[in-house]
N, C-alpha and C positions, 0 to 999 in steps of 0.2 A: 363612211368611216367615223364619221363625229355621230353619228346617232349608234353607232357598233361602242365605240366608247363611252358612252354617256350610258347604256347598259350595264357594262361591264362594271361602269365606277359604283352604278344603284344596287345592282345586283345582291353584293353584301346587303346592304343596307334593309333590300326588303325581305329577305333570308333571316334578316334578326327579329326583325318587326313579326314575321309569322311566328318565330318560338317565342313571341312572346305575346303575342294574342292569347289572351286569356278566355274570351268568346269563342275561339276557334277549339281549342283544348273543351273546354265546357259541351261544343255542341257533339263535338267527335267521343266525349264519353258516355253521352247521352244516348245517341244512336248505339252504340257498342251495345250498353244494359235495355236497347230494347231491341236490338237483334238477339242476344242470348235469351230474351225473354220470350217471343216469340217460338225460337229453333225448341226447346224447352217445355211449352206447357202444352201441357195433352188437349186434343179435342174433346168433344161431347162422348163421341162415340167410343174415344179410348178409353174415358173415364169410367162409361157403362158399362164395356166388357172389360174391365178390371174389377168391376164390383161383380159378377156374376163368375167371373174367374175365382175369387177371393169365397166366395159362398159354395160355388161346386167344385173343388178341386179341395182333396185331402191334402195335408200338412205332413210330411213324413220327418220325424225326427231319427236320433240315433237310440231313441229310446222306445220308442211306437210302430217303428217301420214293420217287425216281424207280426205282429198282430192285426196291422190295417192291411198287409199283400197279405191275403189268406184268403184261399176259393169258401165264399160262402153258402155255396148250394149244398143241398142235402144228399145223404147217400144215396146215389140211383146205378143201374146196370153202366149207364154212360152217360158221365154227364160233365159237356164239353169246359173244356178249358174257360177261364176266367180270365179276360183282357186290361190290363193296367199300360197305360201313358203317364211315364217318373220326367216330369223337364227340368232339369236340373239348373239353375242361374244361382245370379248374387253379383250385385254389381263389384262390390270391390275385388271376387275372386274372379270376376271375368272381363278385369279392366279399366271395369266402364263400356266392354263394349255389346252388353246383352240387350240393352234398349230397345233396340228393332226385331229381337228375338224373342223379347218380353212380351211385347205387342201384337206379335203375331199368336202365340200363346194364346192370350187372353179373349184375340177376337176367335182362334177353332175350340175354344172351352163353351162360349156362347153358342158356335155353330153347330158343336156337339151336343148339347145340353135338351133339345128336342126330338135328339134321335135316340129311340132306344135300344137301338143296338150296336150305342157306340160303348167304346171300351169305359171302363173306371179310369180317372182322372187324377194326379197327383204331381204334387209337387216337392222339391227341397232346396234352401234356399242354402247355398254355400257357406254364405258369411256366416250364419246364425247355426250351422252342420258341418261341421267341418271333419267332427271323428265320421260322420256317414260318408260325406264323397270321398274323405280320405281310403276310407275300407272297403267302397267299392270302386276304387279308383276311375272316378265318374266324374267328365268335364264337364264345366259348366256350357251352357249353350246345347246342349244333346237334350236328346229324349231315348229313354230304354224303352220299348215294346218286350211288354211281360206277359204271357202266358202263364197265368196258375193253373195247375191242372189238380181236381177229384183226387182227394187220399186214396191211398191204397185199399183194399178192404182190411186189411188188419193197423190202418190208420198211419202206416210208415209213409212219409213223405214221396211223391215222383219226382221223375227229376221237370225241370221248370226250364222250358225254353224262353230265352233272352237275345233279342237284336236291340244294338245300338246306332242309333239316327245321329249324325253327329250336322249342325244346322252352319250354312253359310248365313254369319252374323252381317253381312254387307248385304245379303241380297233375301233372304228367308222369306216367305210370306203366312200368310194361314193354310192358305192350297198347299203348301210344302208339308204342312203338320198332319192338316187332316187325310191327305193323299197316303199318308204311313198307314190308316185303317180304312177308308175308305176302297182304293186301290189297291190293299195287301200288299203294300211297301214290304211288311215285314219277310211275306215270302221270299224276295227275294233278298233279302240280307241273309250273310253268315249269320249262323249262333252264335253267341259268347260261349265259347267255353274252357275261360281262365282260370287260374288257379283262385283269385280274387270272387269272382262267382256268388255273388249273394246268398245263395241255395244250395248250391252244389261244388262251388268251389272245394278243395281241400283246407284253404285257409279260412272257410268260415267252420267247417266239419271238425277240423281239429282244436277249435277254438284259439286261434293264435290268431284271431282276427282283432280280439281286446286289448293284446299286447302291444300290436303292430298298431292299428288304429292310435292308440294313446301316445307310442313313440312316434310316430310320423304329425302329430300335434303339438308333441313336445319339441322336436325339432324345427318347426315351423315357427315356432316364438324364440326362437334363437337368433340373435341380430347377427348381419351377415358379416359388422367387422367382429363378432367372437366368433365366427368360423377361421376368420383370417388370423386373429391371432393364437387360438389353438392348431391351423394347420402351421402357422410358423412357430410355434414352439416344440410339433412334432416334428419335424424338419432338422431342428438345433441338435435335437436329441440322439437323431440320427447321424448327423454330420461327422 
């Protein structure tokens, strides 16, 4: 009982004494900034296949896109469709949680990159495109499997088969990526065939893909309390 009590009396006492270690605070911040550092900084090998990522994978802008997806081969009797992989990210539109999707990326663009009969390779990054993923209403973390197909003979566009890969950001790998061309992932996906449609859609055919595009931008820079106060002052007006 007298030693239960003579805890009890200390107890405060060394309760104060730890919030006020100043050593203890020091070391416990210390360890934090090199756990985060560690969780954090890429290996050898992530760094390499981000530089060979960065040099063979095209840039798609909203200004470039129509000219870089375009079948380069010359006119022949048949000559097969042109294969494009678009992986769409950007960290701030995906979170922060494209990291592990990025990665996986960068090592099947390397894994690709000595086969030659893998598809063409591109990318867009959300944050820095936003009128693009807006217009083809493309999440980040996917990858679109594009089939260009041979003009017509009188030079009129075909229509252009599209599957959309959508990636588990928790678990993804590079076998997940390259499995989409290697395997014919794509076969077994649905087409796209939305109104949104890059190619084929109605909304890009009737051109009201520049309007929409711009307005779904412009609304997107709109803070979410001037939604609140313009839906409460349509509200009044109604009352």
């Amino acid at each position: 009982m007298r030693l239960i009590s003579a805890l009890l009396v200390t107890l405060p006492a060394l309760t104060v004494a730890a919030e006020q270690n100043p050593l203890f605070d020091t070391a416990k911040s210390y360890l934090d900034k090199a756990r985060d550092y560690f969780s954090y900084t890429q290996s050898p090998f992530d760094a390499g296949a981000a530089k060979v990522a960065e040099r063979e994978t095209a840039r798609l802008t909203w200004f470039n896109w129509r000219e870089t997806l375009q079948h380069s081969g010359e006119q022949k009797p048949y000559n097969p469709p042109e294969a494009w992989m678009v992986y769409f990210t950007g960290n701030k539109t995906c979170h922060g949680l494209c990291h592990r999707s990025d990665l996986a990326w960068n090592e099947s663009v390397a894994l690709f990159t000595p086969d030659v009969s893998a598809p063409h390779l591109a990318t867009v990054n959300c944050d820095l495109e936003p009128l693009l993923c807006g217009s083809w209403a493309a999440a980040t973390g996917s990858i679109w499997f594009i089939l260009l197909p041979q003009p017509l003979p009188d030079q009129s566009p075909a229509a252009t088969d599209i599957t959309i890969h959508t990636l588990n950001l928790t678990t993804v790998t590079n076998a997940d990526i390259t499995h989409i061309h290697t395997r014919k992932e794509y076969l077994k996906t649905p087409r796209y065939e939305g109104p949104l449609h890059p190619f084929d859609g109605w909304v890009q055919k009737t051109g009201l893909v520049y309007p929409m595009a711009y307005g779904l931008w412009t609304l997107s820079k709109i803070p979410n309390w001037a939604f609140m106060v313009g839906m409460s002052f349509i509200s009044r007006r109604f009352m």
